[in-house]
C-alpha positions in Angstrom: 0.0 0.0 0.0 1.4 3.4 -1.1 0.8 6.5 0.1 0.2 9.7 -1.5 1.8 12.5 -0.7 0.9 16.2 -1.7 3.6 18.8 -2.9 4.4 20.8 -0.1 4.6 17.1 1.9 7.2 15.7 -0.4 9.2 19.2 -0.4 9.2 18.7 3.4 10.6 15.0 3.4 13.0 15.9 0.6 14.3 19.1 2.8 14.6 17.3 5.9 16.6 14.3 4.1 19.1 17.0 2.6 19.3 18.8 5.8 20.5 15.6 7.6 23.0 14.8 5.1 24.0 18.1 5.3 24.2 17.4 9.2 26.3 14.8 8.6 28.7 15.5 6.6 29.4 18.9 9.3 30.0 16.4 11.6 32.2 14.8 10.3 34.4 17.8 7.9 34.6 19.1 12.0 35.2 16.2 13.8 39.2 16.0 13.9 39.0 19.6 15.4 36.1 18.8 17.9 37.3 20.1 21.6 40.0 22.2 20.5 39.2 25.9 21.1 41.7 28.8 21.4 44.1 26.2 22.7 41.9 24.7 25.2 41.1 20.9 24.7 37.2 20.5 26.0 37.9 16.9 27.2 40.4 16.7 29.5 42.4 13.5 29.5 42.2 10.1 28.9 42.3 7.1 31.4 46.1 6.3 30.0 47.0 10.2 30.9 45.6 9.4 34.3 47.1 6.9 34.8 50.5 7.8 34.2 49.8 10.9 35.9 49.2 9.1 38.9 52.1 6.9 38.7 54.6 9.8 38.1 53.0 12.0 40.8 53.7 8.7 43.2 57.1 8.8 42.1 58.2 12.5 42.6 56.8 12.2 46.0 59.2 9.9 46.7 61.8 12.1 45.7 60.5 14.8 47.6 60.7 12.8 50.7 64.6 12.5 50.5 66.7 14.3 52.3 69.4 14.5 49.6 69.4 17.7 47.5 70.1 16.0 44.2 67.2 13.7 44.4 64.8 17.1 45.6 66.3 18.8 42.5 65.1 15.9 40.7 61.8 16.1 41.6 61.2 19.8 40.6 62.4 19.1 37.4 60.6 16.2 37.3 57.0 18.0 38.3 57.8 20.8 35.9 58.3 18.1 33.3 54.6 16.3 34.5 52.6 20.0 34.6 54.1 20.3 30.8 52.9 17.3 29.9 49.4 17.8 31.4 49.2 21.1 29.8 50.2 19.7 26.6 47.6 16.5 26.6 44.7 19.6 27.9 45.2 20.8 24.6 46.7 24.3 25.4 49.3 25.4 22.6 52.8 26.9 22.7 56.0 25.9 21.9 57.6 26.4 25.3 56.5 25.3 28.8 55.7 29.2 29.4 53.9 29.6 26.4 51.5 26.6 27.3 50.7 28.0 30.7 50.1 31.5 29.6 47.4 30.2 27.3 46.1 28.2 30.0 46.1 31.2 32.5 42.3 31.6 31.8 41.4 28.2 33.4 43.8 27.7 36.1 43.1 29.9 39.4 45.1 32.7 39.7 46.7 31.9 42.8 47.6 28.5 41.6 48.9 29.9 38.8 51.0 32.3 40.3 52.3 29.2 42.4 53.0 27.2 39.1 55.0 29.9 38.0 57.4 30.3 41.3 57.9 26.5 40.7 58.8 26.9 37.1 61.1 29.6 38.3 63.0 27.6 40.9 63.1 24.8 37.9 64.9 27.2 35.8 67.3 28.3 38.1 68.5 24.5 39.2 68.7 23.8 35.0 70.3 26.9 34.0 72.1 28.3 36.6 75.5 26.4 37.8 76.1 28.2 40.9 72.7 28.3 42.6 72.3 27.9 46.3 68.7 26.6 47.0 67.4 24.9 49.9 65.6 21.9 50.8 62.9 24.0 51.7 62.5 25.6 48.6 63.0 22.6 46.7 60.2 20.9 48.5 58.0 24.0 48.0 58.8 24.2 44.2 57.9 20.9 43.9 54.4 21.2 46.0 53.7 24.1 44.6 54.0 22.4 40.7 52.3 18.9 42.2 49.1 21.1 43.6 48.0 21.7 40.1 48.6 18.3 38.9 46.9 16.9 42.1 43.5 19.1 41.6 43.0 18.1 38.1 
């Protein structure tokens, strides 16, 4: 049994079809740059960058824990190396660590940005300067201050 449709029915049905291909094929011209906008990925991170977030973060701790300087050292440069990579897998662009978290400054709270920063900063020092004369403490602090953004994401 066939139905019969009228004009303006049939210009409907034909409409909607081409819209929906139309719909379609959006989709998928703009799905390999779905979530990116003005360097800011809209999903977050994946299970796997969990995961070996979680496992590095266990790590550094450990080195934070020491008392020797060298393995503290390590573990600013370490957390420096793991707030790059975070920022780099949230999508935020830049060809330098400071680029990245300038262009994230907008999401991140001010305060623990300002904190990310100080940590960067001591992280520079130990990698660039040959003379530098930090302490434990500020070590330790550099390297809290870097894990407190990786711990509230």
């Amino acid at each position: 049994m066939t139905k019969n449709y009228s004009k303006n029915q049939q210009q409907d049905i034909i409409s909607t079809i081409f819209l929906g291909i139309f719909k379609l094929l959006w989709w998928l011209i703009s799905l390999p740059f779905r979530g990116i906008r003005w360097g800011r990925a809209k999903s977050g991170l994946s299970v796997a960058d969990r995961n070996f977030i979680a496992r590095k973060r266990l790590e550094i701790e450990q080195f934070v824990d020491s008392q020797s300087v060298i393995e503290q050292k390590h573990a600013v440069m370490e957390a420096d190396k793991l707030v790059d990579y975070v920022l780099k897998a949230k999508g935020y662009r830049g060809e330098t660590f400071a680029d990245r978290l300038r262009n994230a400054e907008s999401y991140i709270n001010q305060n623990l940005y300002q904190e990310i920063w100080q940590g960067h900063k001591i992280r520079n020092q130990i990698a660039h300067e040959t003379e530098n004369q930090i302490s434990q403490n500020e070590l330790r602090g550099a390297t809290e201050k870097l894990l407190k953004y990786i711990r509230q994401i």
